[in-house]
VOBA-1610 file (N, C-alpha, C; in pm, whole numbers, padded with zeros to 5 digits, always signed):
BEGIN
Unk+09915+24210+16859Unk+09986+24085+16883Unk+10136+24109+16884Unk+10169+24173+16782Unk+10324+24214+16756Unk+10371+24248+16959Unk+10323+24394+16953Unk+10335+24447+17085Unk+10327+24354+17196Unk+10231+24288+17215Unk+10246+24197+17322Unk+10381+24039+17338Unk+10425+24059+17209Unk+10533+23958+17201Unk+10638+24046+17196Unk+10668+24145+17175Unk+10788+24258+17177Unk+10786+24294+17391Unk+10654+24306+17443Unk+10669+24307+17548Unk+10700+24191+17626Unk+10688+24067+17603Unk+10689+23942+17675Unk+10858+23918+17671Unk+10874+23935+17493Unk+11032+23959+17506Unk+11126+24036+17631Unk+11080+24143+17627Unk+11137+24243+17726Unk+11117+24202+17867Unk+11003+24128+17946Unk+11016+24112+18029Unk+11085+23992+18071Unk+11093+23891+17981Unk+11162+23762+17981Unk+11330+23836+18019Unk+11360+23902+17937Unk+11525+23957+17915Unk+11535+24016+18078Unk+11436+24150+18133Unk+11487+24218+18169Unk+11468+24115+18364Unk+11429+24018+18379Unk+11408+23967+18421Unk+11488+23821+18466Unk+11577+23795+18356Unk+11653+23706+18386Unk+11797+23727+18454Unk+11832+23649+18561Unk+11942+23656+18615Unk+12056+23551+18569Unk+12127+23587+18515Unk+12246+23504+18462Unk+12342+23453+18529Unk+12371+23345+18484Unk+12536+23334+18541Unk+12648+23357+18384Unk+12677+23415+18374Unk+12726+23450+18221Unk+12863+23359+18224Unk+12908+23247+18251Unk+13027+23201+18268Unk+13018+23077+18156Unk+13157+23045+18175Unk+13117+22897+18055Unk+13147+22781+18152Unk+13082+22682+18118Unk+13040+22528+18188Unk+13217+22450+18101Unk+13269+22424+18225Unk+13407+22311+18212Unk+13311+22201+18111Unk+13368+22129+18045Unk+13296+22063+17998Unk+13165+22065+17876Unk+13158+22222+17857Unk+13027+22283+17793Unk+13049+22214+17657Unk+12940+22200+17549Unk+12995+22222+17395Unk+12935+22327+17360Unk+12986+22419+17270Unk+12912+22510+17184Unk+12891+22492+17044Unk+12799+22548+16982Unk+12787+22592+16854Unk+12802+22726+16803Unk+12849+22772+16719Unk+12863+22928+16681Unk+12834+22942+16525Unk+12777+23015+16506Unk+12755+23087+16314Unk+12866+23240+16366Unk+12916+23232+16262Unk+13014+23305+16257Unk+13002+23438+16162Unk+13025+23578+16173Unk+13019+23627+16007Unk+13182+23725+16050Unk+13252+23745+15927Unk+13380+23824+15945Unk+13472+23720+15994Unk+13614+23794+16068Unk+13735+23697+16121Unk+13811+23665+16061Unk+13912+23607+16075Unk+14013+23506+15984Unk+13994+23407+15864Unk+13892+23334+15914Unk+13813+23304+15841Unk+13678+23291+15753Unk+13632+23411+15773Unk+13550+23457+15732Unk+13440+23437+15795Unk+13282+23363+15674Unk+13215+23344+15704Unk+13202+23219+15747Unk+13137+23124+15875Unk+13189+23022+15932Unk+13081+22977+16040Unk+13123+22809+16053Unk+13032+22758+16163Unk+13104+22687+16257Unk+13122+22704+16400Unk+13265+22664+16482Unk+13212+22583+16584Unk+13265+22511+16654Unk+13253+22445+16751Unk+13367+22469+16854Unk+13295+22504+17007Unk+13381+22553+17099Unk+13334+22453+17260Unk+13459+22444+17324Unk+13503+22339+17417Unk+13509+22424+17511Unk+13406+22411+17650Unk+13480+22502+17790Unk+13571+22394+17836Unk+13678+22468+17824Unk+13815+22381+17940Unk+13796+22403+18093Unk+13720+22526+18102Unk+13752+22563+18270Unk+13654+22709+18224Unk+13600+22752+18337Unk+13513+22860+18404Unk+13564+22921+18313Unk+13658+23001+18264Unk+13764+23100+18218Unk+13798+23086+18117Unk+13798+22975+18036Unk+13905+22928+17950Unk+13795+22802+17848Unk+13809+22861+17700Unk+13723+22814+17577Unk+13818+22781+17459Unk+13795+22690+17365Unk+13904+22672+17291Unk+13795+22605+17167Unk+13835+22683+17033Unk+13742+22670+16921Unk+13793+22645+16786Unk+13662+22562+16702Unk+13753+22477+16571Unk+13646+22571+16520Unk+13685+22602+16398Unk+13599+22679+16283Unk+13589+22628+16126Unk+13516+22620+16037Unk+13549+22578+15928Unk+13454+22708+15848Unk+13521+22740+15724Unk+13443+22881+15667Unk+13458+22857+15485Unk+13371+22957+15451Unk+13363+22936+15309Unk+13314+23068+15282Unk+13364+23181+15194Unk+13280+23307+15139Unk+13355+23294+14972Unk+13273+23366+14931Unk+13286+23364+14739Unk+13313+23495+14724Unk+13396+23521+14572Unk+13441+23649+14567Unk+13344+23688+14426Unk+13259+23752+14408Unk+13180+23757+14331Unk+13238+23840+14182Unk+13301+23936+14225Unk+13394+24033+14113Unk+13454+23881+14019Unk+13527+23770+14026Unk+13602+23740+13984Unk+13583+23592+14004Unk+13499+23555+14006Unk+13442+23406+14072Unk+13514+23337+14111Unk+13570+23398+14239Unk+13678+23306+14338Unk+13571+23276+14441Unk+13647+23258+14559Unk+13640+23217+14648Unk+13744+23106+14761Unk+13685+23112+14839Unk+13813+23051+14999Unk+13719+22990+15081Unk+13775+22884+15132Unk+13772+22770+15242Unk+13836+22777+15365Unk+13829+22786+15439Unk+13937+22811+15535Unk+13884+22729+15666Unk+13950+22681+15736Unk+13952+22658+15870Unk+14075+22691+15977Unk+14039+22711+16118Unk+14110+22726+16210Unk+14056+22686+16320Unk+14173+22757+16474Unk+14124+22692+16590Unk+14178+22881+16615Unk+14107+22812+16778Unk+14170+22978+16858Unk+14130+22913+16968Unk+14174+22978+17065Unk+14150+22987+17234Unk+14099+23171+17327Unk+13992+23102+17437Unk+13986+23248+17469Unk+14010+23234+17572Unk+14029+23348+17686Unk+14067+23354+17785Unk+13935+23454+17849Unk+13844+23395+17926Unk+13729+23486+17971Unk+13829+23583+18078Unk+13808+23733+18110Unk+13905+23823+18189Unk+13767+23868+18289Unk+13623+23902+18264Unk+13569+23956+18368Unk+13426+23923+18275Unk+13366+23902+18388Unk+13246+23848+18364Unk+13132+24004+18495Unk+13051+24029+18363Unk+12941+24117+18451Unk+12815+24131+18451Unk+12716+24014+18500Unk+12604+23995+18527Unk+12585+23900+18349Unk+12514+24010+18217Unk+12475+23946+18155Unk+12646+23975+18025Unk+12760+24047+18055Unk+12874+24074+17942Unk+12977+24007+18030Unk+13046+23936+17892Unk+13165+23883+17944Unk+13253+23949+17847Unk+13390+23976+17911Unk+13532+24022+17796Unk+13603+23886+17808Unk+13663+23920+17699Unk+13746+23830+17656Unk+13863+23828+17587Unk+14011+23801+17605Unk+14123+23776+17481Unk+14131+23631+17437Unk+14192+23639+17346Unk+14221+23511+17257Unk+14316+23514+17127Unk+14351+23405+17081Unk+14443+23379+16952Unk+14432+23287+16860Unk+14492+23262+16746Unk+14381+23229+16663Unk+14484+23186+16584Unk+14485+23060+16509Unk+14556+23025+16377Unk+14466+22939+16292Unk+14507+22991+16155Unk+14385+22943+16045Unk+14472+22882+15919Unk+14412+22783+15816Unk+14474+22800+15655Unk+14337+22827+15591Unk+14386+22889+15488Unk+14266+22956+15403Unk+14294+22915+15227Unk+14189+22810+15232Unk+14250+22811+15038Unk+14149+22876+14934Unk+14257+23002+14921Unk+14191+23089+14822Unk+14222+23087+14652Unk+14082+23110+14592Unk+14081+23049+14430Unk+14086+23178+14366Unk+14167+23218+14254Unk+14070+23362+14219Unk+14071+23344+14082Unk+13967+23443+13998Unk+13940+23396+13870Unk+14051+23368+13769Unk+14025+23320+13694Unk+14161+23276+13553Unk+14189+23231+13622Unk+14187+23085+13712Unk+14236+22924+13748Unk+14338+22984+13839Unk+14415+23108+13884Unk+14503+23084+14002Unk+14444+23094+14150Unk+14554+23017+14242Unk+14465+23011+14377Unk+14582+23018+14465Unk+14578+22971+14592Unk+14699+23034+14692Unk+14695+22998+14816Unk+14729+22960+14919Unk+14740+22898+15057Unk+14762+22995+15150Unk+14720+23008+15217Unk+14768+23140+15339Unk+14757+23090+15491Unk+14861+23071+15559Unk+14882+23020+15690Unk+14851+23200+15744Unk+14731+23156+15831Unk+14711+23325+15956Unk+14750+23317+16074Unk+14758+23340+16148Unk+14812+23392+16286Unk+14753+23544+16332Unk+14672+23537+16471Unk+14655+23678+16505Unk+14619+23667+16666Unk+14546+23760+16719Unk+14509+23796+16818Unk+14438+23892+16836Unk+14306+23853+16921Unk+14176+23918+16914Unk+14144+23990+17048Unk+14075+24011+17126Unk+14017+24081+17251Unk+13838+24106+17216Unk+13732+24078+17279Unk+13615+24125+17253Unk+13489+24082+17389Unk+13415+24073+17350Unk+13299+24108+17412Unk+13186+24018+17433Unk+13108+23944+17522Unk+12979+23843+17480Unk+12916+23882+17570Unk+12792+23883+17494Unk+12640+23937+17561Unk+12559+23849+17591Unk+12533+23777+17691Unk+12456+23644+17748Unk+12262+23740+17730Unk+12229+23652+17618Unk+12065+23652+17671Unk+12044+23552+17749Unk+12084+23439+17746Unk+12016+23362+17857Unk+12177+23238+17869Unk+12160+23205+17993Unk+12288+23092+18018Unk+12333+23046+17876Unk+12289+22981+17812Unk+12332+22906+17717Unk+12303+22978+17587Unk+12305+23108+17555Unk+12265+23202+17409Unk+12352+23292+17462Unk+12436+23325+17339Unk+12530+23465+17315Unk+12558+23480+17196Unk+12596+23676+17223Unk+12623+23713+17114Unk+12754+23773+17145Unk+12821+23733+17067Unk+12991+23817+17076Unk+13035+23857+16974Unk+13096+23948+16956Unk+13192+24036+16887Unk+13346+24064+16890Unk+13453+24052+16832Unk+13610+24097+16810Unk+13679+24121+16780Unk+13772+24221+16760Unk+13850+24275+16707Unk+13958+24188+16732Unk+14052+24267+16630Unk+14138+24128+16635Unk+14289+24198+16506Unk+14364+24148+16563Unk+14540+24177+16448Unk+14582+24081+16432Unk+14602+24049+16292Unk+14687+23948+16274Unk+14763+23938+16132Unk+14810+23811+16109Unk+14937+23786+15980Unk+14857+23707+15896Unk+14882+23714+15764Unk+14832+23637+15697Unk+14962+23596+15606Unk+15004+23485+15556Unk+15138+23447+15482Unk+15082+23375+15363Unk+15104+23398+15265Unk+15108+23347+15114Unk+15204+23354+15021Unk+15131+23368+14921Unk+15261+23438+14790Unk+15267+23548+14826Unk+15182+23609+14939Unk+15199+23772+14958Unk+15154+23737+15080Unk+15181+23846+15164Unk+15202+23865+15355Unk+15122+23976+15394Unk+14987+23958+15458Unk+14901+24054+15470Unk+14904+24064+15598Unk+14902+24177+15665Unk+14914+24233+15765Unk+14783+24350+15806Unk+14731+24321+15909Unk+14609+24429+15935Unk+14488+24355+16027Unk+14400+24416+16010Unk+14290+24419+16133Unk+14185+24365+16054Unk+14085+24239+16132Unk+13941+24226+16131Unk+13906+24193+16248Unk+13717+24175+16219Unk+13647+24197+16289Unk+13511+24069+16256Unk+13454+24005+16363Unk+13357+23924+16385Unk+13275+23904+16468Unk+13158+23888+16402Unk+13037+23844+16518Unk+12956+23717+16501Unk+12958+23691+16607Unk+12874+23560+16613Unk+12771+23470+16733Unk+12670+23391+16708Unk+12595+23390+16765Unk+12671+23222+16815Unk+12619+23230+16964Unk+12690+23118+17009Unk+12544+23038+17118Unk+12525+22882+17103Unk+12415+22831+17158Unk+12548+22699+17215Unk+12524+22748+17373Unk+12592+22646+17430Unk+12468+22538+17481Unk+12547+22366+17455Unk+12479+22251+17556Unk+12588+22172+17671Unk+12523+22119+17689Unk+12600+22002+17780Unk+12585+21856+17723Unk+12722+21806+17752Unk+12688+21637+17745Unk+12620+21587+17775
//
């Protein structure tokens, strides 16, 4: 049984012809893991064929020290080339993040960055994307450096 649903899979996939683009007008949903804001569930807007623009809201816990952060942001992407079932992509990104850390202190951090990455269309409306990404982080302290996120994205229509 396994095998015959591992094969049905495969022929469903290898079989489908995509249009890997985003719908003007589309809504998305996304689960998020990594990024600016961490771990997260976003909602994303097609403006145009090319062009996506996304709200995020996130929450991860710091277990060493029983903190933890909240954070939300927005970003925009810019689709650059679309190929059958992969699309690339740049984009930018600003977030606040309110982080708690143990012994009652906590801290505000305005981010700023810029990403570039990748989405893998299984079917019109299912993707998976991935991105790298540089950016600023500003607090009582100014973090500077690189992450990385993936996330699963289920687009509908109005």
């Amino acid at each position: 049984m396994k095998r015959m649903f591992i094969a049905l899979v495969v022929l469903v996939l290898a079989t489908t012809t995509l249009s890997a683009q985003i719908t003007p007008g589309g809504l998305a949903i996304t689960g998020l893991v990594g990024g600016m804001v961490n771990n997260g569930v976003g909602i994303g807007y097609g403006l145009s064929e090319n062009l996506k623009v996304n709200g995020v809201i996130g929450f991860s816990s710091i277990s060493n020290d029983n903190g933890g952060n909240f954070g939300f942001g927005a970003s925009g992407q810019y689709y650059l080339n679309t190929t059958e079932n992969v699309s690339t992509f740049v984009g930018a990104e600003f977030g606040l993040d309110f982080v708690s850390f143990g012994g009652g202190t906590s801290d505000t951090y305005v981010n700023v960055g810029a990403f570039l990455g990748a989405e893998y269309w299984f079917s019109p409306k299912f993707s998976w994307a991935g991105t790298v990404g540089f950016g600023l982080s500003s607090g009582t302290n100014v973090f500077i450096g690189t992450n990385m996120s993936s996330g699963l994205t289920w687009w509908f229509s109005l």
